[in-house]
C-alpha positions in Angstrom: -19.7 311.0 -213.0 -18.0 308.6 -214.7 -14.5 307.8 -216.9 -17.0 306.2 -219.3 -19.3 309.1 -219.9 -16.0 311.6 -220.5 -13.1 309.2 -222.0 -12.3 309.9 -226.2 -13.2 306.5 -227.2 -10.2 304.2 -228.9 -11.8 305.0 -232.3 -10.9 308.1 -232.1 -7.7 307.5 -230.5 -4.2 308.0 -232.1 -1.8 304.9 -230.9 1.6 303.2 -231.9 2.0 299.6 -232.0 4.8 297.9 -229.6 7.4 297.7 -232.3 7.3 301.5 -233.0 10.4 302.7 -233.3 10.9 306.4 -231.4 11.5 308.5 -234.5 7.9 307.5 -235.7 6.3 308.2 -232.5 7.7 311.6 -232.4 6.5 312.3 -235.4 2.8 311.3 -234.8 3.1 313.5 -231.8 3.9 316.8 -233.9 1.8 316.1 -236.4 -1.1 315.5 -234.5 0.0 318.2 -231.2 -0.4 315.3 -228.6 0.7 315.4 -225.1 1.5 311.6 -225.2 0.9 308.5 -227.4 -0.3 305.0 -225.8 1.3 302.1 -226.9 -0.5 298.7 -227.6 0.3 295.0 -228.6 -2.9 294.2 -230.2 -5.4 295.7 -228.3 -4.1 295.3 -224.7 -2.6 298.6 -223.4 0.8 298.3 -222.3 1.9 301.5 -221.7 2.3 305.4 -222.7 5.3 307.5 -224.6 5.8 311.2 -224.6 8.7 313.6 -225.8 9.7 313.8 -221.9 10.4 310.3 -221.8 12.2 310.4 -225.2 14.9 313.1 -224.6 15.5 311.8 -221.0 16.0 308.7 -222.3 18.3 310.4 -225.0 20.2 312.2 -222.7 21.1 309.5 -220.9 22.4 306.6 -223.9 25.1 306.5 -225.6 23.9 306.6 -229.2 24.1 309.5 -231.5 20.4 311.1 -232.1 20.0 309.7 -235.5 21.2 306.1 -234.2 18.8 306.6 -231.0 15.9 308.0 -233.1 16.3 304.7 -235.4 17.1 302.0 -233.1 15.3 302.5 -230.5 11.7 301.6 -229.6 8.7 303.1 -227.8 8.4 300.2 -225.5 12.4 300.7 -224.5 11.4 304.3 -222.7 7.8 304.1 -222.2 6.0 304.9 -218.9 2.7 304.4 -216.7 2.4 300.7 -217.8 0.8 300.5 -214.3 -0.9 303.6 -214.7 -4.7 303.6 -216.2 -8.3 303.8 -215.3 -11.3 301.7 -215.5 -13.9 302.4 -218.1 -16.6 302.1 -214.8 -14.7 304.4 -212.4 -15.8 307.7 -211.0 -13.9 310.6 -212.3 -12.5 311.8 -209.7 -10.0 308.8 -209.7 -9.1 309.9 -213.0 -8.3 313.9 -212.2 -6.2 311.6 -209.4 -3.6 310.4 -211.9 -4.1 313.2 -214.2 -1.9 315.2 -211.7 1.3 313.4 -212.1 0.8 312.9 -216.8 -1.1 314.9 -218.9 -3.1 312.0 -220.4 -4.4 308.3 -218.9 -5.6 305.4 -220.8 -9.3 303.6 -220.3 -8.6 300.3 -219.9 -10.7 297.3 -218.8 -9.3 293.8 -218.6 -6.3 294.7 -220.0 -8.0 296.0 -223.2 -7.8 299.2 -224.4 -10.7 301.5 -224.6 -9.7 304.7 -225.1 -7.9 308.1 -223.1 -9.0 310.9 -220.8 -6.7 314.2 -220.8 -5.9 316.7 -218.1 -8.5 318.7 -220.8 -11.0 316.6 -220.2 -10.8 316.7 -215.9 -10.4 320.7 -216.1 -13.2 320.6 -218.3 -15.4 318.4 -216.0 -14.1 321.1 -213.1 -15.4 324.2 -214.9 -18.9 322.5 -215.3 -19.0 320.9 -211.8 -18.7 325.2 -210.8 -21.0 326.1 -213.8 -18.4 328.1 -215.1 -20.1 328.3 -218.3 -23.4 329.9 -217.7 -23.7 333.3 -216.5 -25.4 333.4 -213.0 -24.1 334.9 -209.4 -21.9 333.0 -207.2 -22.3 332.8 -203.4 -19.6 331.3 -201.5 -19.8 330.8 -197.4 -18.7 328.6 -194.7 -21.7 326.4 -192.8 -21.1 324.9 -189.4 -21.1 320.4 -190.2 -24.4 319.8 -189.4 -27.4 317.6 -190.6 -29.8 318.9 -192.9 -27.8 322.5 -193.8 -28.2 322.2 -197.1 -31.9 321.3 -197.1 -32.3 324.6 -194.9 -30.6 326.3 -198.2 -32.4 324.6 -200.7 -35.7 325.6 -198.6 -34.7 329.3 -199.3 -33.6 329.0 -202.8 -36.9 327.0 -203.4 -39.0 330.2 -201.4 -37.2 333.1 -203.8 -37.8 331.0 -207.2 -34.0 330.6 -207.6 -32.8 328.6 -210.1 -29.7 326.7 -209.2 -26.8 326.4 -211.8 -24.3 324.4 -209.6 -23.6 323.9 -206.1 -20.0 322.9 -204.7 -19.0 322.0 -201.3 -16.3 321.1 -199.6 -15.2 319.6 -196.3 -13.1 321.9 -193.9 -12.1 318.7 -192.0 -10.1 320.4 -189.4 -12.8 323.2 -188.7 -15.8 321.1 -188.5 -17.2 323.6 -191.1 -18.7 322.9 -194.3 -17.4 325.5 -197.2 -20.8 325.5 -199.8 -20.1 327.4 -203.6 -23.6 327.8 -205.3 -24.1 329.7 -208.3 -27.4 330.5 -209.6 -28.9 332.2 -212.1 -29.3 336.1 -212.1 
């Protein structure tokens, strides 16, 4: 899977401009119940606000609310200029980042091309475990070893099981091989 095929395009995006000042920000992050807000200079992503970022940086000045609300500009607090994915990458570089901010932008060339949320990775998690469908889970622990999940496929393809999603994952320090297959009842 790819950011491409699970990103919210830029179309549907909501974004402030570079010479936002905080107090409008804020407000397009109530009104519209956003996690965080990415902030562009024409087009090219530059970096992401949030209301972390704002009463941190609060906290810490020496202007009166009203004056720091006023004078005081996304780009002067923002965060994860560095931070992004590529519209071509897998997804699981994106559920990466997602662990340290709730949102990451989708940019290519310095362009920006849209956002994918910690919504969209848990989201991508619950299908990935077919979480959604209604079926019978099996869950056990294989010895690492060529062709084991052929031999389980043979035996699902002999009973006329129909497979919903299969999961595995590497015991790396066990040489064993934990398998999560849900099919359907």
């Amino acid at each position: 899977m790819f950011v491409k095929s699970v990103m919210i395009p830029k179309e549907k995006c909501v974004t402030v401009q570079v010479g936002t000042i905080v107090s409008s920000a804020l407000r397009l992050l109530e009104e519209k119940e956003m996690d965080a807000l990415p902030i562009l200079d024409n087009g090219k992503y530059v970096g992401m606000f949030n209301k972390y970022l704002l009463y941190k940086a609060h906290f810490y000045s020496k202007l009166d609310k009203e004056a720091f609300m006023e004078q005081t500009k996304v780009t002067d607090i923002m965060t994860n200029e560095d931070v992004f994915v590529g519209y071509e990458d897998v997804f699981e570089n994106a559920m990466i980042k997602l662990h340290d901010f709730p949102v990451l932008a989708v940019v290519e060339e310095g362009k920006f091309l849209g956002l994918v949320t910690r919504y969209d990775a848990v989201e991508q998690f619950k299908s990935a475990f077919g979480m959604n469908s209604k079926g019978t889970r099996i869950t056990f622990t294989s010895v690492e070893s060529e062709g084991r999940i052929q031999k389980m496929t043979d035996v699902l393809h002999k009973y006329h099981a129909s497979v919903i999603s299969i999961v595995t994952f590497d015991e790396t320090d066990k040489l064993f091989r934990r398998i999560v297959l849900k099919i359907e009842n």
